[in-house]
C-alpha positions as CSV (number, residue, x, y, z in Angstrom):
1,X,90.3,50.3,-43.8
2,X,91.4,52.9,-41.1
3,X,90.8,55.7,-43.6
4,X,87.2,54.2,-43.6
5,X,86.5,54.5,-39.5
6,X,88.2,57.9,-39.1
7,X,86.0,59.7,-42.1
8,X,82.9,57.4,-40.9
9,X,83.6,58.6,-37.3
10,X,83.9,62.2,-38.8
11,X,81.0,62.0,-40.3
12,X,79.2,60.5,-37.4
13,X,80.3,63.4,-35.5
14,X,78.8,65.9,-37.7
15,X,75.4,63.6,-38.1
16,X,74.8,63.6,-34.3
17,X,76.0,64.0,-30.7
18,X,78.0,67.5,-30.3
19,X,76.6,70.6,-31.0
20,X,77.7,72.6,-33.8
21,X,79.2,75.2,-31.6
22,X,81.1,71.8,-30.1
23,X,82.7,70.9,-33.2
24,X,83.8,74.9,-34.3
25,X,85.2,75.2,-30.7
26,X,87.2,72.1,-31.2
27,X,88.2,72.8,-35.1
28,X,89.7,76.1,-33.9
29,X,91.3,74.8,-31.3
30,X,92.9,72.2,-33.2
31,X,93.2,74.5,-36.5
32,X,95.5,76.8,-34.0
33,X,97.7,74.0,-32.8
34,X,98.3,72.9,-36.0
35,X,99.5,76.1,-37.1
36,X,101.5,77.5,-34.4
37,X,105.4,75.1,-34.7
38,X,107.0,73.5,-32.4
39,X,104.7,73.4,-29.5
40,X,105.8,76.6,-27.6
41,X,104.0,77.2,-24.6
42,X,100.2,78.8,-26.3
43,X,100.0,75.5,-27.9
44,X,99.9,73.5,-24.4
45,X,97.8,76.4,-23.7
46,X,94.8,75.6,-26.3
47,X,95.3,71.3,-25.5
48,X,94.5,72.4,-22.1
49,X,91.5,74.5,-22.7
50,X,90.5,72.1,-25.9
51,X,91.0,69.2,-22.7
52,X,88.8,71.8,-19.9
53,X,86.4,72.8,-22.5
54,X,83.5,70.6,-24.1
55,X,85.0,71.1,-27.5
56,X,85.3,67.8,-29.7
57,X,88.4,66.6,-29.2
58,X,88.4,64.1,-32.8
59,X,87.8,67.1,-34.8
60,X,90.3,69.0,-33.2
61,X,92.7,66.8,-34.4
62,X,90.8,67.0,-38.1
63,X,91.6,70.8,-37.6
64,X,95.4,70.5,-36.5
65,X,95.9,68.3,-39.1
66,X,94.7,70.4,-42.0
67,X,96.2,73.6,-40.2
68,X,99.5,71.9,-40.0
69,X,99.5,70.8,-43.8
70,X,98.4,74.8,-44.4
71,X,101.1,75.6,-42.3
72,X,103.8,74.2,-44.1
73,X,102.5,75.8,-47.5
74,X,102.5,79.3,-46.5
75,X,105.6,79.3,-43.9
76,X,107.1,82.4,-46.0
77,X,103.9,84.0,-45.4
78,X,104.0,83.1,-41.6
79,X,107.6,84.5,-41.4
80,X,106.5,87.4,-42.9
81,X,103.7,88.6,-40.9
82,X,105.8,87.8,-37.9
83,X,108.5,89.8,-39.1
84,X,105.9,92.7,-39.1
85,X,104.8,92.4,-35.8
86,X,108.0,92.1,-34.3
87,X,109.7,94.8,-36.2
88,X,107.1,97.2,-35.1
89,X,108.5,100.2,-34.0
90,X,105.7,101.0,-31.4
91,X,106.3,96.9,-29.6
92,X,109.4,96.8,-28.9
93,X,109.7,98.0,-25.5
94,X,107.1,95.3,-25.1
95,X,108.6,92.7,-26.8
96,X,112.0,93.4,-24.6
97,X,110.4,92.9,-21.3
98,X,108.3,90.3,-22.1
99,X,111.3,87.8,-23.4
100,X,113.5,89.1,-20.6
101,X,110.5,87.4,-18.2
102,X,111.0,83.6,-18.5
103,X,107.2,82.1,-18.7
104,X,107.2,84.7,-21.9
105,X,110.0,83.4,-23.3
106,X,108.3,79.8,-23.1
107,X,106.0,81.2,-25.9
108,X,109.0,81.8,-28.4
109,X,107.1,84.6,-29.3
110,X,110.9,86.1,-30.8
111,X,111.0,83.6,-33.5
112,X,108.8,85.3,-36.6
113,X,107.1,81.7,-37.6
114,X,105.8,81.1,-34.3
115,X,104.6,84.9,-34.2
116,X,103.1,85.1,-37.9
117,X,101.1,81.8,-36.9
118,X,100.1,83.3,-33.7
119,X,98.6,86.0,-35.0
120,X,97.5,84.1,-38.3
121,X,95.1,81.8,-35.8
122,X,94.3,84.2,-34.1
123,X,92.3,86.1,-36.7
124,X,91.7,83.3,-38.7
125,X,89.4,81.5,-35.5
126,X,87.1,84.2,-35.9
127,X,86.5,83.2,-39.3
128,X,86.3,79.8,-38.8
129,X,84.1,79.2,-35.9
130,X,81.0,80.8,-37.2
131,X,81.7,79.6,-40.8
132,X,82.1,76.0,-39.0
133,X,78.7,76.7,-37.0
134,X,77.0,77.5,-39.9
135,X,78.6,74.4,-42.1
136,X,77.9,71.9,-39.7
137,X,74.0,73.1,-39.5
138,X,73.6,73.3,-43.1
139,X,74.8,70.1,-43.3
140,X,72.7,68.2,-41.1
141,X,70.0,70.2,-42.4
142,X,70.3,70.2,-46.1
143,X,73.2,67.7,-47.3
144,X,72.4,64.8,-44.7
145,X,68.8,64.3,-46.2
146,X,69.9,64.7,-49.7
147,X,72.7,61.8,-49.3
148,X,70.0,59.7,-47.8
149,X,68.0,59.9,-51.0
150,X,71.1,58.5,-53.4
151,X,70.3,55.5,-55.2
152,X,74.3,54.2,-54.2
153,X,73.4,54.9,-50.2
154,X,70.2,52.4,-50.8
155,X,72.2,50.0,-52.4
156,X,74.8,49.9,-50.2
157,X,71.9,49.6,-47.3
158,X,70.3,46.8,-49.0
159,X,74.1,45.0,-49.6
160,X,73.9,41.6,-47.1
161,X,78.1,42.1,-46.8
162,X,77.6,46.1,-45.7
163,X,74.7,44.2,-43.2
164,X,76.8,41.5,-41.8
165,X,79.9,43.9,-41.5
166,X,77.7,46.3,-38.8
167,X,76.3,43.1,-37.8
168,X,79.9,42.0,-36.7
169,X,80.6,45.8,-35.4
170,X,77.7,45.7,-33.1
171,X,79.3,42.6,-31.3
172,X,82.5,44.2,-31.6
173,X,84.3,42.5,-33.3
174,X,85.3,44.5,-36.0
């Protein structure tokens, strides 16, 4: 039944109250905490913003999950790109005085996980906010009022259990 509440309270979130821009702001945020390891210092970084900024905090946490599960799949590719960037010939006079400054090293910006994912949500968020924008709109535009026309949604309307259940929820007891 938990299942039930979170998606209904997901879906609830993208039917009304934040703004699309709302629930991009807080899918990236969470989408780059989920993807970043460990919790180095950027990820306190982004809670904090996602926590001063009027992002959504519940699909921040929709976003962290997913990123963390994406995470995990394409580690080697993670380690990879990180290994790039901080092999780079041209950075590493950069890279040597920032971990020799200790709030740098709080990033673990040295370890190539943390630095693939870094830059991997990086360039990712500017994918997914507009693409988020745009999904959330075209869904409350198109795909809300299309759902409301399925014979199983009037049914499940009409159902005197489904009626007493929101009955009961309105009271709070459920």
């Amino acid at each position: 039944m938990i299942w039930l509440k979170i998606v209904a309270r997901i879906l609830r979130t993208l039917k009304e109250g934040a703004t699309p821009a709302q629930i991009a702001l807080g899918f990236v945020l969470g989408w780059a905490m989920g993807l970043i390891p460990g919790w180095p210092l950027q990820a306190w970084l982004l809670l904090l913003l996602l926590l001063v900024l009027q992002a959504n905090i519940g699909i921040a946490f929709v976003g962290l999950a997913l990123a963390a599960a994406v995470a995990w799949l394409f580690d080697p590719l993670l380690d990879a790109l990180g290994a790039a960037v901080l092999q780079a010939g041209a950075l590493q006079g950069l890279f040597t005085s920032l971990y020799n400054s200790p709030p740098w090293a709080l990033t673990r910006f040295n370890n190539t996980v943390v630095m693939g994912a870094s830059v991997a949500a990086v360039v990712t968020a500017f994918a997914l906010f507009p693409a988020v924008v745009v999904g959330v709109k075209w869904y409350r535009t198109r795909l809300l009022e299309r759902i409301a026309k399925w014979r199983v949604i009037g049914v499940l309307k009409q159902s005197r259990w489904l009626k007493w259940y929101f009955r009961l929820q309105e009271l709070g007891l459920v």
